[in-house]
C-alpha positions as CSV (number, residue, x, y, z in Angstrom):
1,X,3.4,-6.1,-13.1
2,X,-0.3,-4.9,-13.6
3,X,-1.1,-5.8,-10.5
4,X,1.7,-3.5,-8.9
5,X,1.4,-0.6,-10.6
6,X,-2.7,-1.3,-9.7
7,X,-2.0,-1.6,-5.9
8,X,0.5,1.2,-6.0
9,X,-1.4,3.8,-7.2
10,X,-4.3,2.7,-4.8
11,X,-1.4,2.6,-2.3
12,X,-0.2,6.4,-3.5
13,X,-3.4,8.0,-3.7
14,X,-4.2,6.8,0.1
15,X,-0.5,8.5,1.6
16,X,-0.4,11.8,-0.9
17,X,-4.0,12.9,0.5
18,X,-2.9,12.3,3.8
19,X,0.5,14.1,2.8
20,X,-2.0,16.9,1.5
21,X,-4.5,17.2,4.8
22,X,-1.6,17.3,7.1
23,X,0.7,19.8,5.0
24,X,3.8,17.1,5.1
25,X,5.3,18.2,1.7
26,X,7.9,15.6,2.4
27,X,5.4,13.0,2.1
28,X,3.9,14.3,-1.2
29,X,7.2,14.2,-2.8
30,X,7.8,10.5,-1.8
31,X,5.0,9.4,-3.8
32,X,6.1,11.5,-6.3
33,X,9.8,10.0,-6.6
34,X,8.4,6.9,-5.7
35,X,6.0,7.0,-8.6
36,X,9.3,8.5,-10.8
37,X,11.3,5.3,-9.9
38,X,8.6,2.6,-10.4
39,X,7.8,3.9,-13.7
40,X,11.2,5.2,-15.3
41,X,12.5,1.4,-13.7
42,X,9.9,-0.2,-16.2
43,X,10.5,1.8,-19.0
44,X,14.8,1.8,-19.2
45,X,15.7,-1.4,-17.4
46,X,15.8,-5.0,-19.7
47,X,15.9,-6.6,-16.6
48,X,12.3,-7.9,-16.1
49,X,13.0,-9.5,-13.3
50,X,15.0,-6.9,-10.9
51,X,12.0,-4.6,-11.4
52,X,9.2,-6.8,-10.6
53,X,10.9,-7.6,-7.3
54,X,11.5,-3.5,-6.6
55,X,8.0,-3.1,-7.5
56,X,6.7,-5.3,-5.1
57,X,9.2,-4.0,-2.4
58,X,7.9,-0.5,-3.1
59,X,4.3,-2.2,-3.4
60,X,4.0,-3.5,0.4
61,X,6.5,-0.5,2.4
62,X,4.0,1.5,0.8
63,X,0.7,-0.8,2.0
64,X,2.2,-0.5,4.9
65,X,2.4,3.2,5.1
66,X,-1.3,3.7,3.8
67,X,-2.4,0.9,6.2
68,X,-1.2,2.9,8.8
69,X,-2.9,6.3,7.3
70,X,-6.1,4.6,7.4
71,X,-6.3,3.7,10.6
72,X,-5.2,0.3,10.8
73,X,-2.8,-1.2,13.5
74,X,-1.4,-4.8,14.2
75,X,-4.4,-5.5,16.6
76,X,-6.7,-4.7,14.0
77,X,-5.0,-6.5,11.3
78,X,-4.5,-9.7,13.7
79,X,-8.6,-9.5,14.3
80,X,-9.4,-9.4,11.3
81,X,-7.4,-12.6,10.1
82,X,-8.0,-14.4,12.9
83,X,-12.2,-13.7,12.5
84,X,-12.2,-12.2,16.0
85,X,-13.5,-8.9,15.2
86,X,-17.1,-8.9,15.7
87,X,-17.6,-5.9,13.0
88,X,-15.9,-8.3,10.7
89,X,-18.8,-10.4,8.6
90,X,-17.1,-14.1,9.0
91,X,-17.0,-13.8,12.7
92,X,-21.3,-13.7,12.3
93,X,-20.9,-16.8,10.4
94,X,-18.8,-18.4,12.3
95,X,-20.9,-19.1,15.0
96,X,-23.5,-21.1,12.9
């Protein structure tokens, strides 16, 4: 569960300052009930177990949506994994 609440608030602070450059006040209060529902999850429900798997739901729609802030797209992504990019520093090693 560490590593969730970790990722998420890496993942939060990426979409609230795009929420904040853009003037979307929508977007700023999705973190923010977002953020509400993660943490009030963990604190009132015994069930271990249905909030681990609503974190992690919440953990990668939310990589996904500060993927997308940064830049990133399903060509880039695909590049990158594959080792094709030729910024990326395996594809330099690859060729040895």
């Amino acid at each position: 569960m560490t590593l969730v609440i970790i990722m998420l608030h890496v993942f939060w602070g990426i979409v609230f300052f795009d929420g904040c450059e853009k003037n979307k006040w929508y977007i700023l209060l999705t973190v923010l009930l977002t953020h509400l529902l993660v943490s009030t999850q963990t604190l009132l429900s015994p069930h271990y177990e249905v909030n681990l798997v609503t974190a992690y739901i919440i953990m990668v729609l939310m990589g996904i949506w500060a993927f997308c802030v940064a830049g990133g797209s399903r060509r880039s992504l695909k590049l990158c994994l594959l080792c094709q990019d030729k910024d990326f520093l395996l594809y330099n090693q690859r060729s040895r």
